[in-house]
DOKE-950987 format. One record per residue (C-alpha): residue in three letters; x, y, z. Coordinates in steps of 0.001 Angstrom, whole numbers, plus 500000, padded with zeros to 6 digits. Each point is the difference from the previous one (the first is absolute). Example, Ala and Ser with C-alpha at 12.3 -4.5 7.8 and 13.67 -1.06 7.14 Angstrom:
residues 2
ALA512300495500507800SER501370503440499340
END
This chain:
residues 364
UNK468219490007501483UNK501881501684497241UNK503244498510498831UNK502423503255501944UNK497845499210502820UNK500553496524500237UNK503655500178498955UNK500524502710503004UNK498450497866502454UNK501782496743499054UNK503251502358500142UNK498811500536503958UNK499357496243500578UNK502070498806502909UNK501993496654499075UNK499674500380496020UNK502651502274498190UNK501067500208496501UNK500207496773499060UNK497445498120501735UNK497915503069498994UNK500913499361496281UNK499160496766499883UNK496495500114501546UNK499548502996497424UNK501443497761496600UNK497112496789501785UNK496965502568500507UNK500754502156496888UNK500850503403502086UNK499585501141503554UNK496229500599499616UNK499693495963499536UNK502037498883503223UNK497601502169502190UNK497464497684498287UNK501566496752500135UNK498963497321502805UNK502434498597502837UNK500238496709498099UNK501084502078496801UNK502073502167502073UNK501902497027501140UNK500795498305496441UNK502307502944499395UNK503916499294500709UNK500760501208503543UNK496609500955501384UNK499085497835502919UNK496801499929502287UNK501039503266502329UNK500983502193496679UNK496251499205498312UNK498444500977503149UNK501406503565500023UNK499336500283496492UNK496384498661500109UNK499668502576503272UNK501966502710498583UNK497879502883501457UNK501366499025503363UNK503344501085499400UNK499748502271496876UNK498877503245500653UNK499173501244496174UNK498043503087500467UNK502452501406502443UNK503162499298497414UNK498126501456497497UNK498443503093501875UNK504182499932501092UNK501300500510496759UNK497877502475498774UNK500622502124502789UNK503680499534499824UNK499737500546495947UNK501795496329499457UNK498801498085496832UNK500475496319499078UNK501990498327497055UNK500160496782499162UNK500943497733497364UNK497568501158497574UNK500947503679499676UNK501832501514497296UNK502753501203502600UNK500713496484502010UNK503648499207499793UNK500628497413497527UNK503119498449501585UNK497412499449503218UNK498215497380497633UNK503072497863499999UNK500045499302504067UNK498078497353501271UNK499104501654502850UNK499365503286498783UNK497209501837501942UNK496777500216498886UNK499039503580500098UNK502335503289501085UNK498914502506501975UNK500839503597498481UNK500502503098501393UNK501034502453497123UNK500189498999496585UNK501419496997498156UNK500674500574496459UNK500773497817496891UNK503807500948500167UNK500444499040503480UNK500331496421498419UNK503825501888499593UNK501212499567503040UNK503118499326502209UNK499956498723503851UNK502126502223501904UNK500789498030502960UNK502136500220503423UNK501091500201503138UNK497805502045502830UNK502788500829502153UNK501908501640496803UNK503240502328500314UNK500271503103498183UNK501794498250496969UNK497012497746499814UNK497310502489500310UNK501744502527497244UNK500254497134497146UNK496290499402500842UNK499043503535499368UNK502304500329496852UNK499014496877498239UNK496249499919500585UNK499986503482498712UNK501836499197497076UNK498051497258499909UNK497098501761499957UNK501138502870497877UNK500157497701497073UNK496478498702500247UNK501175496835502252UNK497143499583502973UNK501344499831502752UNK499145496759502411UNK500567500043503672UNK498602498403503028UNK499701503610502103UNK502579498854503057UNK501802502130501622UNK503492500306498375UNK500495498950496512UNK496300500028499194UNK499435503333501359UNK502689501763498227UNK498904498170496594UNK496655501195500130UNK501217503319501050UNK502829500190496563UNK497197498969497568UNK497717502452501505UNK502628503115500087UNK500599498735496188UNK495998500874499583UNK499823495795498691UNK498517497136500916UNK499815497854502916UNK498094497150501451UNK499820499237503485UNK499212496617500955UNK499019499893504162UNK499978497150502205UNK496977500950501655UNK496279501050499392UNK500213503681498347UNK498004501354502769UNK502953498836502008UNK503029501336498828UNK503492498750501210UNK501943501873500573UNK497722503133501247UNK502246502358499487UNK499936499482496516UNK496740501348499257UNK500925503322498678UNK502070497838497726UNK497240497730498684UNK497535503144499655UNK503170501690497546UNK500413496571498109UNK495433499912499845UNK499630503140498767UNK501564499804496724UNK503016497870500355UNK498913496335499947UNK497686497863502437UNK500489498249503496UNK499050496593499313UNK498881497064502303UNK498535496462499374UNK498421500231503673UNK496897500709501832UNK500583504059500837UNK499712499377503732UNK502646497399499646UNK503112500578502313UNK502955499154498865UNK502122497007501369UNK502983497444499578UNK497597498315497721UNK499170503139498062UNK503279501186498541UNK501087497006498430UNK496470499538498139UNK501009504414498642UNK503190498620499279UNK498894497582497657UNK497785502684498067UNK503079502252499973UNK501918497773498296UNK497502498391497957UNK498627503462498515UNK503396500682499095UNK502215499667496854UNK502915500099502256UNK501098500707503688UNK502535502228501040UNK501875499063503254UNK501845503692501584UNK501228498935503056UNK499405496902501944UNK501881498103502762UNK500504496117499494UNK496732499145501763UNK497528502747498630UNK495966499307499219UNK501254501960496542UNK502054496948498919UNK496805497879500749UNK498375502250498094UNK503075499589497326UNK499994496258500369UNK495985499870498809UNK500672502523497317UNK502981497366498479UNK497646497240500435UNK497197501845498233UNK502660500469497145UNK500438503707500738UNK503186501928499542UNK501851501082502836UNK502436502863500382UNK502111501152503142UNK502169503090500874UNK503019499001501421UNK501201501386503229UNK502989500087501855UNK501530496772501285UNK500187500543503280UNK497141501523500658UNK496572496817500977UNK497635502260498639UNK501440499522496454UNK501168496018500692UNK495973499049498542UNK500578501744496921UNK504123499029499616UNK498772496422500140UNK497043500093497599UNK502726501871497539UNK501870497096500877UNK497659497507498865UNK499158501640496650UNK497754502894500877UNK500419502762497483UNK502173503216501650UNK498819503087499244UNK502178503541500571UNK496875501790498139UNK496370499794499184UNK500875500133496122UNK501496496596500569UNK496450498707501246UNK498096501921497126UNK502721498480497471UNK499214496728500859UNK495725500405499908UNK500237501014496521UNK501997497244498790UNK497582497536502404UNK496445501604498818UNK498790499872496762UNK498305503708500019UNK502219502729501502UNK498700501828503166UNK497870502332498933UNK501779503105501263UNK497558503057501758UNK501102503304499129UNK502082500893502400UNK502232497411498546UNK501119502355497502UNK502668502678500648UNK497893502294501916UNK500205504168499155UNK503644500451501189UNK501809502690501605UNK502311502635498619UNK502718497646501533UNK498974496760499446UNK499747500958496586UNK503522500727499350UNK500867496527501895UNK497224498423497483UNK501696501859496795UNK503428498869500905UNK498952496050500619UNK499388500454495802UNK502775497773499285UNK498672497036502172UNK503020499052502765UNK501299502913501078UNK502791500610502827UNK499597502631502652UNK502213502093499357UNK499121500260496768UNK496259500776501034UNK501961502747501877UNK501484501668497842UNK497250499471496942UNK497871502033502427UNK502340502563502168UNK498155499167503378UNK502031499583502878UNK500934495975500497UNK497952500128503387UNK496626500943498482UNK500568497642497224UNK500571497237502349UNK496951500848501946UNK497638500417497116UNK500776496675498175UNK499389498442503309UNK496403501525500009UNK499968499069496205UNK500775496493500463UNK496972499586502949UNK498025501712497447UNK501257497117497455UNK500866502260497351UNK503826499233500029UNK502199496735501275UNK503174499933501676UNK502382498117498264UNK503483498548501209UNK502503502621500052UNK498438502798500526UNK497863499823496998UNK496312500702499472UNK497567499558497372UNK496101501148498865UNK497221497409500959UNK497396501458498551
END
């Protein structure tokens, strides 16, 4: 058995996981060897008893190879693990990272630049619109964006970094082949087919459950540099999802919401309790080039795109750097309500900042 064979069956096993699955592979030298081991071998590794060596020593029983295999190549789904050029580096540093992801789309070295965008399903209008506007900010800039696909928050993240023609990785809590949720395929096929990769550390027939989701959590968080929190009430699977981000010595950042509203009480508190608030996706960016040593390496459309007779003269008159509105107004003689409207496209474009007072300034 090859070595992507072996390390796609033992990902299969029933009763093993990550790190039982690590440790037989750092005794045995690599999957290929526990397949070869005996059941008295088997059983001098940490954690495997009797009833684990069995299924391993009769893994044919309950691993259906061929059929995974002849499964992904209809589906187009490839496999990365550990050893590929593309793996996420900050996976390395969980102990119980998985040991192989299952790809649908394309995962690329600059995906290792990446923010969780995380939430709540049931999420208001407020919620939903700071999604959108941050992950394709986000994304604009050359940020991937990392979401778990859920309805709600995740949903609307994928869909910002996606309208912003960026990146974005969606981590599922199920088996590729079963999607969740199903109306989100249309979604997935956008993000595939040019936009990023669905991603999954299960079996593709795998359906997802309560046991599921946490284990995508984990990768969410652990891929990322840092996890945003948009809206959240005080008991939310996002502030688990937080929580194991903090303890995995990620940054977290929060949107604050209204104060009497429960669906913003999650992210008040975590504010509270020294999350970083964010009004703006700048303030994320700002903060990833002080913490990496090699700034994001920008695509193009992170450059001030071909502009339009009218965003030009908004562009020309932001020259001086801070610049009030009704100064832009009457630099460039439009009337104050298309001014107002076109720095607000300008600004989801990230080519301009609002400023306090009224004041705006270049980006780019």
């Amino acid at each position: 058995m090859i070595e992507t064979d072996a390390l796609l069956a033992l990902n299969m096993l029933p009763q093993t996981g990550p790190v039982r699955a690590r440790r037989l592979m750092e005794a045995f030298g690599g999957a290929a060897g526990v397949f070869k081991a005996t059941a008295e071998q088997l059983q001098r590794v940490k954690g495997i008893g009797p009833e684990t060596a069995v299924i391993i020593l009769d893994w044919e029983s309950t691993v259906d190879l061929t059929g995974e295999r002849s499964r992904m190549s209809e589906m187009g789904i490839t496999l990365l693990t550990a050893d590929d050029e593309t793996w996420p580096e900050n996976l390395r540093q969980l102990h119980d990272a998985p040991l192989l992801l299952y790809v649908w789309g394309r995962v690329e070295p600059r995906d290792r630049m990446a923010i969780g965008v995380v939430g709540s399903r049931k999420a208001t209008a407020y919620g939903l619109n700071c999604a959108k506007k941050f992950a394709f900010q986000l994304a604009h800039s050359g940020v991937t964006v990392l979401s778990g696909l859920a309805r709600g928050i995740d949903t609307a993240a994928h869909e910002g970094a996606v309208a912003a023609k960026g990146r974005t990785i969606a981590v599922i809590g199920s088996g590729i082949a079963k999607l969740y949720p199903p109306e989100n395929r249309a979604l997935c096929e956008r993000i595939a087919n040019g936009h990023g990769a669905i991603v999954s550390e299960f079996p593709l027939l795998t359906e997802p459950d309560k046991q599921t989701f946490p284990q995508r959590n984990r990768i969410v968080s652990g891929w990322s540099h840092g996890i945003l929190v948009v809206e959240a009430p005080s008991w939310s699977g996002a502030l688990i999802t937080a929580n194991n981000a903090a303890d995995q010595g990620r940054t977290i950042y929060a949107i604050p919401g209204p104060i009497d509203r429960p669906s913003s009480m999650g992210c008040n508190k975590l504010i509270q309790n020294g999350a970083r608030l964010v009004l703006d996706a700048a303030d994320i960016i700002d903060d990833l080039n002080v913490l990496l040593p090699v700034q994001p390496e920008l695509p193009a459309a992170a450059a001030p795109p071909n502009l339009s007779e009218t965003e030009q003269k908004l562009w020309d008159a932001l020259v001086e750097g801070e610049t009030a509105l009704d100064t832009i107004i009457g630099t460039t003689g439009l009337p104050a309500a298309t001014v107002s409207a076109q720095l607000m496209r300008m600004e989801l474009k990230r080519l301009v900042k609002q400023l306090p007072g009224r004041r705006y300034v270049r980006i780019s």
